[in-house]
N, C-alpha and C positions, 0 to 999 in steps of 0.2 A: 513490150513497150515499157519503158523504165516511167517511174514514178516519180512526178516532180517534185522538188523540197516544197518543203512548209513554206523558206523565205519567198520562193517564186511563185508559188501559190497562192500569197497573199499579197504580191505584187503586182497578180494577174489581176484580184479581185480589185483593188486600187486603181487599177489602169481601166478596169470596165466603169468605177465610178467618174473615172477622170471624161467618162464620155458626155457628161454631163455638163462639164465647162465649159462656161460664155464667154471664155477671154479671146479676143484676134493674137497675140502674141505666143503665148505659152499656157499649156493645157497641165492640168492636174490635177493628181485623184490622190486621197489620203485616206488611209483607217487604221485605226485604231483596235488593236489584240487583246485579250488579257486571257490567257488559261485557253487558247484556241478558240475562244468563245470572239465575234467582231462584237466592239463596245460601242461605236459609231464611222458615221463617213465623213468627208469631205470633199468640195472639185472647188477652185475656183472660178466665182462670180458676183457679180453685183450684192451688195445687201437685198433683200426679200422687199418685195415690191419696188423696188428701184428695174430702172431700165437698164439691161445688161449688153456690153459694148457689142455683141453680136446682133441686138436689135437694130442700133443704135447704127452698125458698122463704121464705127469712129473706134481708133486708141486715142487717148490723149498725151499718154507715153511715148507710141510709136510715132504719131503724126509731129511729133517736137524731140524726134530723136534719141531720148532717155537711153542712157546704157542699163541692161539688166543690172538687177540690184541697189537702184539708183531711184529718190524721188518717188519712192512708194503713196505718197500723200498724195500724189497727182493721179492715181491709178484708183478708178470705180470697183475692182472686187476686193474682195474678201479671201485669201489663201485657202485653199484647201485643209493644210495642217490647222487652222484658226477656225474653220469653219466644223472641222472633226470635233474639235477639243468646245467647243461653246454646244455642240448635243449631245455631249456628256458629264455625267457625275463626277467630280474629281475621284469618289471614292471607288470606282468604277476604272479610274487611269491609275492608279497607283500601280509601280510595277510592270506597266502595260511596254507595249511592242507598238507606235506607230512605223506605219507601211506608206512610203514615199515615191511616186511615179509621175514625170512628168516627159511632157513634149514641147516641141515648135509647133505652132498653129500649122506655119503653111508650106513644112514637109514633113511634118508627120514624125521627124526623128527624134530621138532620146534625146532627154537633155542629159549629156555626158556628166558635167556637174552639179547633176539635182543633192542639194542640200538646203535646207529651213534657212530663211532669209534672220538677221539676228533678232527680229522682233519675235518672228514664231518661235525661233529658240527660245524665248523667254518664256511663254505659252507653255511650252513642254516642259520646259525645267517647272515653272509651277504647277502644269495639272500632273507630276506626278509623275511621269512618262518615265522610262531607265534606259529603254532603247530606239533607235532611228533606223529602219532600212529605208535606204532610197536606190530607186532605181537607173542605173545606171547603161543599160543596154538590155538585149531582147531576156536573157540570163543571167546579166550580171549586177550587181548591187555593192554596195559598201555599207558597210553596219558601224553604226557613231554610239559610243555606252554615253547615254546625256550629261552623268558625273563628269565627262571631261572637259564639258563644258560649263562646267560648274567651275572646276579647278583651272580650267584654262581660260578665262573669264576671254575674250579677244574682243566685247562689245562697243567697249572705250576705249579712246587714246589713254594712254598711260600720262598721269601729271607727273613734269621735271622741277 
């Protein structure tokens, strides 16, 4: 039996966090590395003692049609990636490796383009983070070094 990398390894581990997500839409599970040691987790859901849309079985996204990545303020969770990085030390991320996996609620498939929405990119770039895997199929992933988005700022329109 061959032996899985390290990056799938720890995408597995994310994906089992991810089973913990209340969202009807898109499910996700996030953690955070540093030295092979995991620093914290993540899934998105509700704030803590708030009602979470799977109780609830209401989106307010989906039921008013929101396209992904759109109108985040209207949405009751908390990202996964946002929810790793607030039960953790920043000194604790420096340097660190978050591990990125998500799905569709209601088939179960990969989301082909999992990448941090721009706000969590913010979140990363300040707790420290250097590296992003997200999952992008049952073995596959794409690896982001966060400098690039440091230098390749893409958050704002550009002023003319």
């Amino acid at each position: 039996m061959k032996r899985k990398d390290k990056d799938n390894y720890y995408l597995d581990i994310a994906e089992t966090v991810m089973e913990r997500s209340t969202c009807l839409r898109r499910k996700y599970g996030a953690i955070i590395v540093l030295n092979d040691e995991i620093i914290a987790t993540g899934y998105n859901g509700a704030p803590r003692g708030r009602k979470n849309c799977d109780d609830m079985d209401f989106c307010a996204r989906e039921s008013m049609n929101i396209p992904s990545g759109e109108r985040y303020e209207l949405c009751r969770s908390v990202h996964a990636e946002a929810n790793a990085i607030i039960s953790a030390a920043r000194r604790d991320m420096l340097g660190a490796t978050l591990y990125l996996t998500g799905i569709e609620a209601k088939t179960g498939g990969y989301m082909e383009g999992t990448t941090p929405c721009t706000m969590c990119r913010r979140l990363i770039i300040n707790a420290g983070i250097s590296k992003v895997v997200c999952r992008t199929g049952k073995d596959n992933y794409t690896v982001t070094n966060v400098r690039d988005w440091v230098f390749n700022d893409d958050s704002m329109p550009a002023i003319i």
